[in-house]
C-alpha atoms as an extended CHARMM CRD file, in Angstrom:
* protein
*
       124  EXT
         1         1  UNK       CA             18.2840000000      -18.5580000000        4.9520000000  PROA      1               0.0000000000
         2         2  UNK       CA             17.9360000000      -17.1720000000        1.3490000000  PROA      2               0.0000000000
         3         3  UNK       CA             19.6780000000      -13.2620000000        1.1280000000  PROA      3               0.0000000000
         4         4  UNK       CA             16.9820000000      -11.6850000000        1.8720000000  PROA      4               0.0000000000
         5         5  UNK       CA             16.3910000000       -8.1140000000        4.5140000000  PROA      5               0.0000000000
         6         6  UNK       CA             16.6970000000       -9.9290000000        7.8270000000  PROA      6               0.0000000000
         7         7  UNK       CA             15.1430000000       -7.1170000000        9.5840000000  PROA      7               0.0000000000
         8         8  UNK       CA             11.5350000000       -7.6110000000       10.6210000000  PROA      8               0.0000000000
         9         9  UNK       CA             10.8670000000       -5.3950000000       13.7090000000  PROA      9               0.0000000000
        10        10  UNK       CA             12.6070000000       -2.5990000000       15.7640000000  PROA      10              0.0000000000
        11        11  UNK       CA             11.9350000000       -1.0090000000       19.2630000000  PROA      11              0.0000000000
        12        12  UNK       CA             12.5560000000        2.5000000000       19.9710000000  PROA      12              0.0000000000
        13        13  UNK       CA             13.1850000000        3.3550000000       23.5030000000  PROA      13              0.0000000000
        14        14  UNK       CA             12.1830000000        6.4720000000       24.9610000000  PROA      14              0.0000000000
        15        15  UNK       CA             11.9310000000        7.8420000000       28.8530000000  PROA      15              0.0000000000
        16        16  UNK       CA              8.7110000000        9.7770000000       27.3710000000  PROA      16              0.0000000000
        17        17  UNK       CA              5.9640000000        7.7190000000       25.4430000000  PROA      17              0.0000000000
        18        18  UNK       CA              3.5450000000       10.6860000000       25.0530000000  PROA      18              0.0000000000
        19        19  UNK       CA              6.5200000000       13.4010000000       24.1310000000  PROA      19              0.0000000000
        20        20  UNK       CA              8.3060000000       10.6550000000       21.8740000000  PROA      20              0.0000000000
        21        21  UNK       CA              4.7420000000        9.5210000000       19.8870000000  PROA      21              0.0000000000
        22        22  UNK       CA              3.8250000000       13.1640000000       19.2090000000  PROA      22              0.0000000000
        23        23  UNK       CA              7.1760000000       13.8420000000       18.0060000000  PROA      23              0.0000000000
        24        24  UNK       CA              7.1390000000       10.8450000000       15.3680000000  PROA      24              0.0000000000
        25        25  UNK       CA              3.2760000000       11.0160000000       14.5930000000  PROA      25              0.0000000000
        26        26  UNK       CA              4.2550000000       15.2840000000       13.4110000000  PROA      26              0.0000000000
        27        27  UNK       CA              7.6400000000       14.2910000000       11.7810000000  PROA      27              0.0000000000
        28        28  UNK       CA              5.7270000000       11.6810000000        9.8200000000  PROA      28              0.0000000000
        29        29  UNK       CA              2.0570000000       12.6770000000        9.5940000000  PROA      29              0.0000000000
        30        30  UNK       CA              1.0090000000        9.3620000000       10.3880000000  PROA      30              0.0000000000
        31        31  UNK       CA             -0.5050000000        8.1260000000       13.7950000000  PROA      31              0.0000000000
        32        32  UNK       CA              0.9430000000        5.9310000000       15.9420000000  PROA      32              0.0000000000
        33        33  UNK       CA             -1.1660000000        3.0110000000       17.3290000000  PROA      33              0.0000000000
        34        34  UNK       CA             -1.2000000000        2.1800000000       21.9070000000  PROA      34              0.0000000000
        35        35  UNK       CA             -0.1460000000       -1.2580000000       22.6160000000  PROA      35              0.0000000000
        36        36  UNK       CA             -2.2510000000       -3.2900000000       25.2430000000  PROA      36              0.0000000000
        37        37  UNK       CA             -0.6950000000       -2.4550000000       28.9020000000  PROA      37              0.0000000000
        38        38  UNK       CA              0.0240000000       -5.7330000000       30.0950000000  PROA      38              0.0000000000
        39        39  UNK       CA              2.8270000000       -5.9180000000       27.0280000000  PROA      39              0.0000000000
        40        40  UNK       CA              4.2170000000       -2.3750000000       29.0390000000  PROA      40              0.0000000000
        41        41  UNK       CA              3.9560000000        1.0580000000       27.2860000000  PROA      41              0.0000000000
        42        42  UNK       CA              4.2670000000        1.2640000000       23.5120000000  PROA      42              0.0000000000
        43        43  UNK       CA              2.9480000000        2.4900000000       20.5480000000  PROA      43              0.0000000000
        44        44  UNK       CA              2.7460000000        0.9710000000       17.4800000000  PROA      44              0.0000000000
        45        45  UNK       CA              4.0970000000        2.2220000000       13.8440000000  PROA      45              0.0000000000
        46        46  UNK       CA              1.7790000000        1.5660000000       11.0630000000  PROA      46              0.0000000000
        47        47  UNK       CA              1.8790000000       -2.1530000000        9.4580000000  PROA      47              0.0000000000
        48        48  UNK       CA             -0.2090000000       -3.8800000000        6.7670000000  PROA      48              0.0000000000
        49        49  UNK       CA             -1.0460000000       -6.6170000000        8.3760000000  PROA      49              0.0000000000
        50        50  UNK       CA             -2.0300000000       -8.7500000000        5.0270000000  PROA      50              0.0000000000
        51        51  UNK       CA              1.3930000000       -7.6750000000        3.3080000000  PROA      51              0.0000000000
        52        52  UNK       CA              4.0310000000       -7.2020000000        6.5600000000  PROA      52              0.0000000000
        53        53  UNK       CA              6.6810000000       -4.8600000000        5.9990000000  PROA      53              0.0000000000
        54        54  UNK       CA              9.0750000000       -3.9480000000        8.6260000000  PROA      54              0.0000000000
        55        55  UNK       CA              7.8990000000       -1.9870000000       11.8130000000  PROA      55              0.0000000000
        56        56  UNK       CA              8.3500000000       -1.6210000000       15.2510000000  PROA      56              0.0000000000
        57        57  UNK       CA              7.2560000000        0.0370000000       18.3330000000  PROA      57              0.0000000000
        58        58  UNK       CA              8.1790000000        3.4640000000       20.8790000000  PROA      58              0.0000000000
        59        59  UNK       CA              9.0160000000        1.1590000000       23.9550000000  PROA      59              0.0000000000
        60        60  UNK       CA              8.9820000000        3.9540000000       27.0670000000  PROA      60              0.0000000000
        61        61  UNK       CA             11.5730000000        2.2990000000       29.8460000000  PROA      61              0.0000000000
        62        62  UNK       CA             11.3660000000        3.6440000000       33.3650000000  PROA      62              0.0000000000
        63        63  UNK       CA             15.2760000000        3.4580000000       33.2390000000  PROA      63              0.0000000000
        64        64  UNK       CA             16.1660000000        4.6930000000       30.0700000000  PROA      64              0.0000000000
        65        65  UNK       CA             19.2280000000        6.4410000000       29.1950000000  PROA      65              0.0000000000
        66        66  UNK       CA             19.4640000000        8.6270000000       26.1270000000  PROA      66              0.0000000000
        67        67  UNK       CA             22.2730000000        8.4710000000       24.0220000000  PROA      67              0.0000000000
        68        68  UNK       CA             23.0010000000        9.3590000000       20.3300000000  PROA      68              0.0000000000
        69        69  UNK       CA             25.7490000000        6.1940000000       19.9520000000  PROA      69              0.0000000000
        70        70  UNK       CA             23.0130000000        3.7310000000       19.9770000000  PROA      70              0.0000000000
        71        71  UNK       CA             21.4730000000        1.7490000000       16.8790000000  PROA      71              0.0000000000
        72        72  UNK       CA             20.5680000000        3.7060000000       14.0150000000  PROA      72              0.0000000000
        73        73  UNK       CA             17.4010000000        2.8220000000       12.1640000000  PROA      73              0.0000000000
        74        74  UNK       CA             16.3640000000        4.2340000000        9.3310000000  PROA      74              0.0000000000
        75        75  UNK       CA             12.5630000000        5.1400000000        8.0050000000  PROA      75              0.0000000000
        76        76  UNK       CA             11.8990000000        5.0930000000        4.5350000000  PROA      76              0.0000000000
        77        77  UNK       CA             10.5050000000        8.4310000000        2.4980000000  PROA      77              0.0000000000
        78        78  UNK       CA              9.8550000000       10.0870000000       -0.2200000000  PROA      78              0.0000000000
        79        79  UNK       CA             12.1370000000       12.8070000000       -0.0240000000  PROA      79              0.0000000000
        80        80  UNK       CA             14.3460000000       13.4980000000        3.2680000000  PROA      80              0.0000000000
        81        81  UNK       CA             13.8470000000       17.0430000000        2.8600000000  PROA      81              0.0000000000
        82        82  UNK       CA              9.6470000000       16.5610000000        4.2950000000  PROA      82              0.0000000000
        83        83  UNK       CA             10.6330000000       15.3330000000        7.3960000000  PROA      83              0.0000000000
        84        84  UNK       CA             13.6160000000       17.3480000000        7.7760000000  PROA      84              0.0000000000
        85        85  UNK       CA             11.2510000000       20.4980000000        8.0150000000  PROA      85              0.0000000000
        86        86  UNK       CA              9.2990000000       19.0070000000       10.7930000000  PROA      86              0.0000000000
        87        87  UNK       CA             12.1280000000       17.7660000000       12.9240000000  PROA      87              0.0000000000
        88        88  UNK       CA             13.4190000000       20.3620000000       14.7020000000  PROA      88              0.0000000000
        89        89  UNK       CA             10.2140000000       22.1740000000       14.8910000000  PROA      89              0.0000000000
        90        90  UNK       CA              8.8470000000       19.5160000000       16.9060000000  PROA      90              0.0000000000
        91        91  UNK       CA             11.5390000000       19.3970000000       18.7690000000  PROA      91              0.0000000000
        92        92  UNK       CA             14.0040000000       17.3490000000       17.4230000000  PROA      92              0.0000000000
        93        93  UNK       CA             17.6450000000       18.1590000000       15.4440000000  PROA      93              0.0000000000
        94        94  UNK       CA             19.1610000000       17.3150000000       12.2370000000  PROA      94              0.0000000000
        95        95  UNK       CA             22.5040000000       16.6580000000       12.5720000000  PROA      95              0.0000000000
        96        96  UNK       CA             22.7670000000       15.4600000000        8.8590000000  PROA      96              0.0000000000
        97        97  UNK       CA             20.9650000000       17.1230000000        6.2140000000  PROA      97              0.0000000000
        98        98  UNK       CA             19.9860000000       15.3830000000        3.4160000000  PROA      98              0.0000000000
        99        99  UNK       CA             23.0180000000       14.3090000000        1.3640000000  PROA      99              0.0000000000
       100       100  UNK       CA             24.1120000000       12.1150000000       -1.8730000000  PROA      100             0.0000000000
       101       101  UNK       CA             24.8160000000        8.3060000000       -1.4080000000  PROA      101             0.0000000000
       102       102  UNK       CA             24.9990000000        7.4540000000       -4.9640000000  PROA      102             0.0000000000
       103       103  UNK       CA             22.9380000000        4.6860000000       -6.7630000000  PROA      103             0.0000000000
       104       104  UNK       CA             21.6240000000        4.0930000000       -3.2340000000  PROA      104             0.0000000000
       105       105  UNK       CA             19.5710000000        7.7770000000       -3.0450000000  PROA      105             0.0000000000
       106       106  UNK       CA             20.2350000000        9.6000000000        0.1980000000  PROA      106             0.0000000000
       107       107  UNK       CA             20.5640000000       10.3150000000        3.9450000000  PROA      107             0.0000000000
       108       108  UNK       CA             19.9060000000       12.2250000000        6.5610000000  PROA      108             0.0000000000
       109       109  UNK       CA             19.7480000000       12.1600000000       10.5380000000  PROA      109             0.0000000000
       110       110  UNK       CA             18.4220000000       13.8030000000       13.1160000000  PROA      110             0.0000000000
       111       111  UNK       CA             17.9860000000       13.5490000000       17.1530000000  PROA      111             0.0000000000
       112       112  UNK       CA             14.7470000000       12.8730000000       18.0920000000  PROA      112             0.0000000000
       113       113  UNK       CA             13.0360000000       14.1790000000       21.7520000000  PROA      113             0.0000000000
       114       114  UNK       CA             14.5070000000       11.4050000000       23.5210000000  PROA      114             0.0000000000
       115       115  UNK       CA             18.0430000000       11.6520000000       22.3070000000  PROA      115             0.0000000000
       116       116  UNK       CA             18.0310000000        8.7380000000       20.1550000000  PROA      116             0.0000000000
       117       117  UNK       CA             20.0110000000        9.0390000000       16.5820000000  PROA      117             0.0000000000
       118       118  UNK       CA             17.6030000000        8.3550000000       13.8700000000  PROA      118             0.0000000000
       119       119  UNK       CA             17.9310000000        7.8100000000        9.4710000000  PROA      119             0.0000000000
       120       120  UNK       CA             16.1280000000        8.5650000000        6.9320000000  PROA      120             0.0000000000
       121       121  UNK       CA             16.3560000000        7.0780000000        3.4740000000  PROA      121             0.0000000000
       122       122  UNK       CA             15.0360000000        8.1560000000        0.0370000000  PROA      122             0.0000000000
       123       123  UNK       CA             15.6020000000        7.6690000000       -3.7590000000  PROA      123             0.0000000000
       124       124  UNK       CA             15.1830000000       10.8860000000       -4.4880000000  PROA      124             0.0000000000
């Protein structure tokens, strides 16, 4: 394989579909997309279908477990400081601001309502 991003596609677990989609469609302003039943309950993050990008899903599991040591994924932005503003006010928690990673722009994470540890990235 040439060095290229490997990553193509994450799921999100949550106990709550409904809390968890609201929660990402306000951080983000953008709406979230319900999955056919038979493939279980999920909502969709926005893809262009005709240029694919990386996305993923909320993936609600009748046995999930919280916990902020899992994976960390991180959505792209303009500026980590939008998002951060919405976070804890829909009921979320930054737990670290937005802050300098050099050449590479910056970071920040926050808790969503689910209790999974989540990034954002941005150049500026």
């Amino acid at each position: 394989m040439a060095n290229v991003n490997p990553v193509g596609w994450f799921d999100l677990n949550v106990a709550n579909l409904d809390r968890a989609k609201k929660f990402y469609e306000t951080v983000f302003n953008l709406t979230l997309t319900d999955l056919p039943i038979e493939w279980g309950k999920q909502s969709l993050f926005p893809f262009n279908h005709e240029s694919p990008n990386i996305s993923g899903a909320l993936v609600e599991k009748a046995d999930f477990v919280s916990s902020s040591n899992n994976t960390v994924i991180y959505f792209e932005t303009e500026n980590c400081l939008a998002e951060e503003k919405r976070i804890e006010q829909s009921g979320g928690k930054v737990v670290q601001p937005k802050m300098n990673i050099g050449e590479f722009g910056f970071i920040s994470t926050f808790i969503d309502t689910e209790g999974n540890t989540v990034g954002l990235h941005s150049r500026k």
